[in-house]
C-alpha positions in Angstrom: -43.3 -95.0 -49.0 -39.9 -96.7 -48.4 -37.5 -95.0 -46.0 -35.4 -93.4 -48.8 -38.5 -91.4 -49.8 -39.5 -90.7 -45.9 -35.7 -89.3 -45.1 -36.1 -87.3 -48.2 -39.5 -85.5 -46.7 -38.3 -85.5 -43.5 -35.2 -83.2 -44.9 -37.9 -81.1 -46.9 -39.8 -79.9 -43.6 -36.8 -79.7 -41.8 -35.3 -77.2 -44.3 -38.9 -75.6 -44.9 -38.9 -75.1 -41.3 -35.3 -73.7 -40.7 -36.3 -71.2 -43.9 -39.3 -69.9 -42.2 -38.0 -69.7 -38.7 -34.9 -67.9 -40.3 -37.1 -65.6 -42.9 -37.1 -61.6 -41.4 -40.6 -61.8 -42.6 -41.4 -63.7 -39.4 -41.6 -62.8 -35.7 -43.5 -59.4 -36.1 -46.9 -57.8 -38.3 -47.3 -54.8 -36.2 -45.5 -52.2 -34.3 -46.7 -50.6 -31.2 -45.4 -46.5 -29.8 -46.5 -46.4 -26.6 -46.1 -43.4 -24.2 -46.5 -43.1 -21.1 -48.4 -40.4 -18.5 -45.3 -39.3 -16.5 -47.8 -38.2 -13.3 -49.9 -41.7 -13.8 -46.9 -43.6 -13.9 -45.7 -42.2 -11.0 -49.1 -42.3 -9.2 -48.9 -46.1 -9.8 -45.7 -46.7 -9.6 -44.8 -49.8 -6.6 -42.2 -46.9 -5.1 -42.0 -43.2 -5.1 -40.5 -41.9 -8.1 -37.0 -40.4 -7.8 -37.6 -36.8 -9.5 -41.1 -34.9 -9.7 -42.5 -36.1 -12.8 -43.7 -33.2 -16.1 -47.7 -33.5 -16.7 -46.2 -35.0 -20.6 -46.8 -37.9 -22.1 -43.0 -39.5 -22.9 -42.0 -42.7 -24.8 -42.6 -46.1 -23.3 -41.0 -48.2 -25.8 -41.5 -49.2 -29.5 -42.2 -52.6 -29.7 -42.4 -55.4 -32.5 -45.7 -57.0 -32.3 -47.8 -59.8 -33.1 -51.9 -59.6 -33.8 -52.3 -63.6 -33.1 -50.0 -65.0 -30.1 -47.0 -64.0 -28.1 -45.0 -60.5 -29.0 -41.4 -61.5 -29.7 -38.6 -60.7 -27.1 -34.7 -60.5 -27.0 -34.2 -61.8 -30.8 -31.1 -62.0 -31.9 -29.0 -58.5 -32.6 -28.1 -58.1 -36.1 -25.7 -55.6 -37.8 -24.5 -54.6 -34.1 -24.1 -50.9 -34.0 -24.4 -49.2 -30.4 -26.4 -46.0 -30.0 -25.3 -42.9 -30.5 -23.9 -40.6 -27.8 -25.4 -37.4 -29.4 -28.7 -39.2 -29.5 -29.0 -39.0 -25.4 -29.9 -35.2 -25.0 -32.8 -35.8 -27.6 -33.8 -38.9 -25.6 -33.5 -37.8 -22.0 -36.4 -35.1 -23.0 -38.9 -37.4 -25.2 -37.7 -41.1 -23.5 -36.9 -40.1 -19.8 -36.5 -43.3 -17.3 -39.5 -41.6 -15.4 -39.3 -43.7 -11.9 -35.9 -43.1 -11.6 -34.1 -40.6 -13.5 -30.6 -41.2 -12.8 -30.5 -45.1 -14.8 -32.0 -44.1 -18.3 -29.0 -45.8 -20.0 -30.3 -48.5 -17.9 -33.9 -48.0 -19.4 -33.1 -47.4 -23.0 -31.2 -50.5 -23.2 -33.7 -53.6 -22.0 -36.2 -51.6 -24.2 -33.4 -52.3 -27.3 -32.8 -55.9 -26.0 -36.5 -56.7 -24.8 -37.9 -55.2 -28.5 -36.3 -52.9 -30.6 -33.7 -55.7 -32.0 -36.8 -57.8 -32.5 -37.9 -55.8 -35.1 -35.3 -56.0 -37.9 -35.7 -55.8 -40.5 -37.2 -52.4 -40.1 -35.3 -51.7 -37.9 -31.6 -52.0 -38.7 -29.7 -51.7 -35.6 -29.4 -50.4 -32.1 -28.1 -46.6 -33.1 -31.1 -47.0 -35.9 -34.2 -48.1 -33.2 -33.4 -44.7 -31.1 -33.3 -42.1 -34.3 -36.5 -44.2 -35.6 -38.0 -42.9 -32.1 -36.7 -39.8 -32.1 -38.0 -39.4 -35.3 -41.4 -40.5 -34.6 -41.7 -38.2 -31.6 -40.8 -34.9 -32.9 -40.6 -35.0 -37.0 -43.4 -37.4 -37.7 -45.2 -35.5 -34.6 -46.6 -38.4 -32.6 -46.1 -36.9 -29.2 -49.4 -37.9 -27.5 -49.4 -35.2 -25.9 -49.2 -32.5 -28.6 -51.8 -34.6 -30.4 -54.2 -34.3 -27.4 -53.3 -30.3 -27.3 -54.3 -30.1 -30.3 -58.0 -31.2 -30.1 -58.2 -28.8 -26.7 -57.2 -31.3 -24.5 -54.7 -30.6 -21.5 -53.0 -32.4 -18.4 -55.5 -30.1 -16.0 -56.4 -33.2 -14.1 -60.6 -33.1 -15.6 -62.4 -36.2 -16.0 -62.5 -36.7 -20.3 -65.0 -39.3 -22.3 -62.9 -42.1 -23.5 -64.6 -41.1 -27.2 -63.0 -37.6 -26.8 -59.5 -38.9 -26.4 -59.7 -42.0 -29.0 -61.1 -38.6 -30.7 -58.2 -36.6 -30.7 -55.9 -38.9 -31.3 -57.6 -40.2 -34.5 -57.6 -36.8 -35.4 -53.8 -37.2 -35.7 -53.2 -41.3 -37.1 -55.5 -40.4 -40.2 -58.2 -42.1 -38.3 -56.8 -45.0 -37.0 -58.0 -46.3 -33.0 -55.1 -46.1 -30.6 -54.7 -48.6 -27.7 -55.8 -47.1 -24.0 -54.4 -48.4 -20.7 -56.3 -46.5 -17.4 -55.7 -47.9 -14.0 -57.7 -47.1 -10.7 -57.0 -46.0 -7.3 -59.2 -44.9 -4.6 -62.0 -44.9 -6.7 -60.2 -42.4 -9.3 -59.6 -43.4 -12.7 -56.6 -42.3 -14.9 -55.4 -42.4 -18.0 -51.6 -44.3 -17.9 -50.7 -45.1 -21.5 -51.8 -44.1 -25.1 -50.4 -46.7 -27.9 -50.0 -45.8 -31.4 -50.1 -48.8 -33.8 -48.8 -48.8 -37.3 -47.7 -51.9 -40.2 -44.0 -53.7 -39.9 -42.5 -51.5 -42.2 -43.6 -48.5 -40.6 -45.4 -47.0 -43.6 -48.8 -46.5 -42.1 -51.0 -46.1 -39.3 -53.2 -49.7 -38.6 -56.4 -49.6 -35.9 -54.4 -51.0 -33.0 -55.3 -54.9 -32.1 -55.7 -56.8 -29.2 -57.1 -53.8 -27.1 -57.6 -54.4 -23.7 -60.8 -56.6 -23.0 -63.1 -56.3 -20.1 -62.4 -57.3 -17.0 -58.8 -56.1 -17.8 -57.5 -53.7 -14.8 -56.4 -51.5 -17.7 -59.6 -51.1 -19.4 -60.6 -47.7 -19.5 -63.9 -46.4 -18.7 -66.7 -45.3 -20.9 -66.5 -41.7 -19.2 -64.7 -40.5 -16.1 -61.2 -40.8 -17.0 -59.0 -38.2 -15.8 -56.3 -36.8 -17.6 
């Protein structure tokens, strides 16, 4: 190959590569909703939480995701459009800050930097990320905790199976496994996190991947947990 012909492939990967890297296919497959057990979080929190936390399970974050390799983290922000004031009552209830309650303007925007502007091009913009969430919570109706409620099971501080829970919460993903975190103190077991996983376009529920693997300090038990 003469070094006309090897400039000219060189040029073809280069652009091949530049197209991919640029494409808004790549970057994400999955997205994980994860919430968060305000009296876990709290139990395991380094310092004391600021405000008495609600026996509720309240958003964590919504984050892009990959099922091979590393999740992507403060991507560029397209089509720059700030959240919404009249957005913040909605989220102070279902996306509280719940270590310290007095920064959740602080809270809701590393979770836009960190992920939601990683996930374009599902989602649009910042304003769009927080009504996708608020949307998810309360129209779409996956609030963990109502989901739990409605297979009988309550914040009353009993030990559960960890079949029950991935159970109930089947019961409301059209049968699709949710991601469980649990951490341990003092011998006690509880139940921190519960992740629901659906596609990149948000169209449908997907068995969450990359659960936690044994030997994990999140791994939940086989029985025991308490919730």
């Amino acid at each position: 190959m003469g070094i006309t012909g090897m400039i000219y492939m060189v040029t073809m990967v280069f652009s091949l590569l530049v197209s991919i890297l640029s494409s808004s296919t790549v970057g994400f497959d999955y997205f994980q909703f994860t919430q968060q057990y305000q009296l876990a979080v709290c139990h395991f929190n380094p310092t004391p939480c600021k405000d008495p936390p609600d026996k509720l399970f309240t958003v964590h974050g919504l984050w892009p995701s990959n099922k091979i390799g590393g999740d992507p983290e403060y991507c560029k922000i397209r089509n720059p459009r700030k959240r919404a004031k009249k957005l913040e009552p909605q989220l102070v209830i279902i996306w509280p800050n719940v270590p310290d309650r007095t920064n959740h303007t602080g809270f809701w925007s590393r979770q836009w930097k960190k992920h939601g502007a990683c996930g374009y091009p599902t989602i649009q913009n910042e304003n769009d990320y927080f009504e996708t969430v608020i949307k998810m919570y309360i129209t779409e109706k996956q609030n963990v905790s109502r989901i739990l409620s409605n297979a009988k099971i309550e914040p009353d501080g009993k030990s559960r199976a960890l079949v029950d829970i991935e159970n109930a919460i089947r019961n409301g993903t059209n049968n699709k496994l949710p991601k469980l975190k649990c951490q341990k103190k003092t011998r006690v077991t509880e139940l921190v996190e519960i992740t629901l996983c659906s596609d990149k376009n948000r169209a449908h529920f997907i068995d969450c991947p990359n659960p936690f693997l044994p030997g994990s300090p999140y791994l939940c038990p086989n029985n025991s947990i308490r919730y």
